[in-house]
C-alpha positions as CSV (number, residue, x, y, z in Angstrom):
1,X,0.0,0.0,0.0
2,X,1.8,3.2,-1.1
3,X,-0.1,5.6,1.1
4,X,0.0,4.4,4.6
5,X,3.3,5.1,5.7
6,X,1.6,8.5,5.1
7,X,-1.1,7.4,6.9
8,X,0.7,6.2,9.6
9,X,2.6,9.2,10.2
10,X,-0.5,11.2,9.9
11,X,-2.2,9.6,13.0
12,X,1.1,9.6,14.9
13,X,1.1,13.6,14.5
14,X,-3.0,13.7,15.6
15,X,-2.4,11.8,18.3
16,X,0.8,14.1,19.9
17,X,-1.3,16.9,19.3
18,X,-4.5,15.4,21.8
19,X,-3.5,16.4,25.5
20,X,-2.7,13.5,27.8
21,X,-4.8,13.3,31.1
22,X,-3.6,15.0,33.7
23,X,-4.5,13.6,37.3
24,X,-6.5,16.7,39.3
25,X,-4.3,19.0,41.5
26,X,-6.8,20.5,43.4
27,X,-8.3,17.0,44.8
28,X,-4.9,16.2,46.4
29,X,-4.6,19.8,47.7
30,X,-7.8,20.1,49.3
31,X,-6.8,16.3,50.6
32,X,-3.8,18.1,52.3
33,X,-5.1,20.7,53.4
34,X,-7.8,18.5,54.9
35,X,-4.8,16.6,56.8
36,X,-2.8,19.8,57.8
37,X,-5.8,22.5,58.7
38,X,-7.3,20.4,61.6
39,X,-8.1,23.0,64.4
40,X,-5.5,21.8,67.6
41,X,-7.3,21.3,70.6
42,X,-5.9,21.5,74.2
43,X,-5.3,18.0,75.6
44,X,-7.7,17.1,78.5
45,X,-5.0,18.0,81.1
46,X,-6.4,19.9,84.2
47,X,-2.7,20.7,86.4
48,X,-5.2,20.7,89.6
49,X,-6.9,17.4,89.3
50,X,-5.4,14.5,91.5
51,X,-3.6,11.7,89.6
52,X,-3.2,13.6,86.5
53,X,-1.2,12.2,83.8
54,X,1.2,14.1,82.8
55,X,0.1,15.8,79.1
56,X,3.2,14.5,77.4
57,X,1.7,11.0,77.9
58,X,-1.3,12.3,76.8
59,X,-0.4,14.0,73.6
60,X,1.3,10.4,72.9
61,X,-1.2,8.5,73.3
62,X,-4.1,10.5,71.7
63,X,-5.3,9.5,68.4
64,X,-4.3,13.0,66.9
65,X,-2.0,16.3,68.5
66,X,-3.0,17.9,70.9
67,X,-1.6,21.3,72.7
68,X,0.2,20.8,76.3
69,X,0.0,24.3,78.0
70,X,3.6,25.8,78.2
71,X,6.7,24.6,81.0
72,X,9.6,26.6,82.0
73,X,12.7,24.5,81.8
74,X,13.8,21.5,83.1
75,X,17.1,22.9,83.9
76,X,15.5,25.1,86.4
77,X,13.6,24.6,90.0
78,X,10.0,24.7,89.3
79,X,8.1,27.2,90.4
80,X,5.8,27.1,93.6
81,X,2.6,24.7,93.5
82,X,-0.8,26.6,94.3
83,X,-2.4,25.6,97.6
84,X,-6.0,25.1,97.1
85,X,-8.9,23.6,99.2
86,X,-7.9,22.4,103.0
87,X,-10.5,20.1,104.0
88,X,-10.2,20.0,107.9
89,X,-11.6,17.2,110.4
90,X,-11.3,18.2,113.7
91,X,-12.8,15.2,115.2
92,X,-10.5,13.2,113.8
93,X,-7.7,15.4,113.8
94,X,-6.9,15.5,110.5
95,X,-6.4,17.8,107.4
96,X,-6.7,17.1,103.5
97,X,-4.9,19.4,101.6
98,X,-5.5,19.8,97.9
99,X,-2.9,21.9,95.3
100,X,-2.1,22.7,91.9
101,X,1.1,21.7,90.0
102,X,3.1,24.7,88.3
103,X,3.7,25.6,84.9
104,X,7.0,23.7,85.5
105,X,8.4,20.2,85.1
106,X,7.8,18.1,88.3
107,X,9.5,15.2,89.7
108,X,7.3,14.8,93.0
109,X,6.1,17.1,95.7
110,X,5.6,16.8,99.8
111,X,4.7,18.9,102.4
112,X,5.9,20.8,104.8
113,X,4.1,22.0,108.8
114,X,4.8,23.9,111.0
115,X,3.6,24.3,114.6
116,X,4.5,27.4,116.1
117,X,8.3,28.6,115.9
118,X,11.4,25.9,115.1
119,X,11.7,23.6,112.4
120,X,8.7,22.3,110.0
121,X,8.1,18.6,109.9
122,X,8.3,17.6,106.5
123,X,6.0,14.8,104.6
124,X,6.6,12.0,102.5
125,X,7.9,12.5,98.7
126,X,4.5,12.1,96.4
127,X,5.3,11.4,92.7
128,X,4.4,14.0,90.2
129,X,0.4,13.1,89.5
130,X,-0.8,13.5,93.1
131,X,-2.5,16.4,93.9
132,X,-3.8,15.5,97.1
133,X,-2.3,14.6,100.3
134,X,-3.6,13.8,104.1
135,X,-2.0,15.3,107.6
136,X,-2.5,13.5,110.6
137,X,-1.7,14.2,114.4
138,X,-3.4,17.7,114.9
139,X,-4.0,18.9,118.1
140,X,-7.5,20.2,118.5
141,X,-7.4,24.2,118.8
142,X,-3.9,24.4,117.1
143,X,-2.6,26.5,115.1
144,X,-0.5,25.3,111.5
145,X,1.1,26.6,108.9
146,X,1.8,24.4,105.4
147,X,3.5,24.5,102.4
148,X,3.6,22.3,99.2
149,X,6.9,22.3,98.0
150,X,7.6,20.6,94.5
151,X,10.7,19.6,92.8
152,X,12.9,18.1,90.0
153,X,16.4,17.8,89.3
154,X,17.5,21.0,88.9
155,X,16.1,21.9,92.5
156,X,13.0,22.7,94.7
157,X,10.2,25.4,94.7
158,X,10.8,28.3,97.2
159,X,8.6,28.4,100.2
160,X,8.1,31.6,102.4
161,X,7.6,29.5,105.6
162,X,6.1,30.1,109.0
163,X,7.3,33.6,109.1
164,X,6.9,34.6,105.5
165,X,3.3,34.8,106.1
166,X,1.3,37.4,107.2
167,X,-1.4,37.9,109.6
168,X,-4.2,36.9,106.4
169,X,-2.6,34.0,105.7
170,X,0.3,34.6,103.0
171,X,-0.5,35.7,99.8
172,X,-3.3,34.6,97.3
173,X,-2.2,31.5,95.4
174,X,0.8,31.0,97.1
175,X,2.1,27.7,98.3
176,X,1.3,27.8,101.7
177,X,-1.9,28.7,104.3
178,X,-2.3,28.5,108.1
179,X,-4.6,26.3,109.4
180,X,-6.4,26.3,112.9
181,X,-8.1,23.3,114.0
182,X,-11.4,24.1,116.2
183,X,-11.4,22.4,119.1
184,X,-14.0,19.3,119.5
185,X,-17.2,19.5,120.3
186,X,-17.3,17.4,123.5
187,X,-14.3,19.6,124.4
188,X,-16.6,22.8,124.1
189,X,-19.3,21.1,125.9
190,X,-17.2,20.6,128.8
191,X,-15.8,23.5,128.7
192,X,-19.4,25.3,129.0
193,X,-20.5,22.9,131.9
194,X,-17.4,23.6,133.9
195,X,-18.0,27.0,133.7
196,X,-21.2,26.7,134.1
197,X,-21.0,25.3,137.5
198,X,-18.0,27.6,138.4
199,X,-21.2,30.5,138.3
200,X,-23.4,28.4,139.9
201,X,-20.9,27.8,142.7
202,X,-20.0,31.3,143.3
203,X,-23.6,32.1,142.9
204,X,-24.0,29.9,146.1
205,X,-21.2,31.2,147.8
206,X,-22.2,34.5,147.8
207,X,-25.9,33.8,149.2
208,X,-24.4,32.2,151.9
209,X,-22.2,34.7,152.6
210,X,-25.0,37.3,152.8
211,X,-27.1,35.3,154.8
212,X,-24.1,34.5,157.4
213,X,-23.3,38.4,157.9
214,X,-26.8,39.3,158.1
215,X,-27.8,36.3,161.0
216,X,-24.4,37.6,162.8
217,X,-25.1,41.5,162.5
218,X,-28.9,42.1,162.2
219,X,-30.5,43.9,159.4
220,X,-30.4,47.7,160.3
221,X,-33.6,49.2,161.7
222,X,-35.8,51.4,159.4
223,X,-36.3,54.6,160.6
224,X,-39.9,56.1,161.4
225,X,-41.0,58.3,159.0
226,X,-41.7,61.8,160.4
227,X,-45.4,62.7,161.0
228,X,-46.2,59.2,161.3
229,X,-49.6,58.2,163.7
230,X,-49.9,62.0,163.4
C-alpha cells in the first residue's frame, strides 16, 4: 500500500497533538489541606486534678495532637505549686490538703508544717500526679502553717515558711496557708458545763455569805417616817 506510511505518520502527529490526562491538583490539595488545617485542641489536662497524667503522655497516646500548656525549663527549679482547698476534720484530727502543680516540670512534691516557731516537719515525697495529700496528728485548737513544695532535678520550689506569712494568711495562690483546728465538740461542751458550774458555785457562795453576815449582825432598823400616827 503506497499511502500508509503517510497514513501512519498522519495519526502519529494527531495523536501528539490530543492532551494526555492529567490527574486533578486540586483533589490532592484540598486532601492536604484536609490533613494539615485540623483546628489543635488543648489536651484534656487539668494541672489541679489528683492523679493527673502528665500531658506529654497524653499527647502520645491520643489519636491526633494535641496542645500541652507551656513549662519553664527543666534545667530550672519549678516554680511554687498553688495551695488550694484544705479540707479540715477536727474530730479526727486530720487535714486534706488539695494543690495545683506549676507551669514547671515536676518530679514529686511533699509537704511541709509547721507548729508554732522551730523547724517544720516535712511529709513523704508524692510522685508528680498527686494532687492531694492527708495530715494526721493535729492537736484540736492548734494552730499550722503548710506549704507544698515541689521539685525536679534542677532543684525545689521556694517556700516563704512560718514567718513569710502574714497575719491573712500569706498571699493569694501561694504555696502555703495556716490552718487552725477548732477544738472538739465534746471539748466545748465541757468546757461550758465547767463554767457553768463555776457560776453556779460562786452564785451559792455568795448567798451564803449574805445570809451568814446578816444572821451575825442584824439587818439595820428602818427609821420612822416623820409625821407618822400623826
Amino acid at each position: 500500500m503506497p499511502g500508509s506510511p503517510c497514513l501512519v505518520w498522519l495519526l502519529a502527529v494527531t495523536f501528539s497533538l490530543v492532551p494526555r490526562a492529567q490527574p486533578l491538583a486540586g483533589d490532592s490539595e484540598e486532601e492536604e489541606q484536609d490533613e494539615t488545617s485540623l483546628p489543635a485542641v488543648p489536651c484534656d489536662y487539668d494541672r489541679c486534678r489528683h492523679l493527673q497524667v502528665p500531658c506529654q503522655e497524653l499527647q502520645r497516646a491520643g489519636p491526633t495532637m494535641c496542645l500541652c500548656p507551656g513549662l519553664s525549663s527543666a534545667a530550672q527549679p519549678p516554680d511554687p505549686p498553688r495551695l488550694g482547698e484544705v479540707r479540715m476534720e477536727a474530730e479526727a484530727g486530720r487535714a486534706v490538703v488539695h494543690w495545683c502543680a506549676p507551669f514547671s516540670p515536676v518530679h514529686q512534691y511533699w509537704l511541709l508544717l509547721w507548729e508554732g516557731a522551730g523547724a517544720p516537719q516535712k511529709g513523704p515525697p508524692l510522685n508528680s500526679t498527686v494532687r492531694r495529700a492527708e495530715l494526721k496528728g493535729l492537736k484540736p485548737g492548734g494552730a499550722y502553717v503548710v506549704c507544698v513544695v515541689a521539685a525536679n532535678a534542677a532543684g525545689e520550689s521556694s517556700v516563704p515558711g512560718a514567718e513569710g506569712l502574714d497575719g491573712a494568711g500569706g498571699p493569694a495562690f501561694g504555696p502555703c496557708g495556716r490552718l487552725t483546728v477548732l477544738p472538739r465538740p465534746l471539748t466545748l461542751l465541757h468546757g461550758a458545763v465547767g463554767v457553768g458550774s463555776a457560776l453556779a458555785l460562786l452564785s451559792c457562795s455568795a448567798l451564803v455569805w449574805h445570809f451568814c453576815l446578816r444572821e451575825r449582825w442584824g439587818c439595820p432598823r428602818r427609821g420612822r417616817p416623820s409625821g407618822a400616827g400623826l
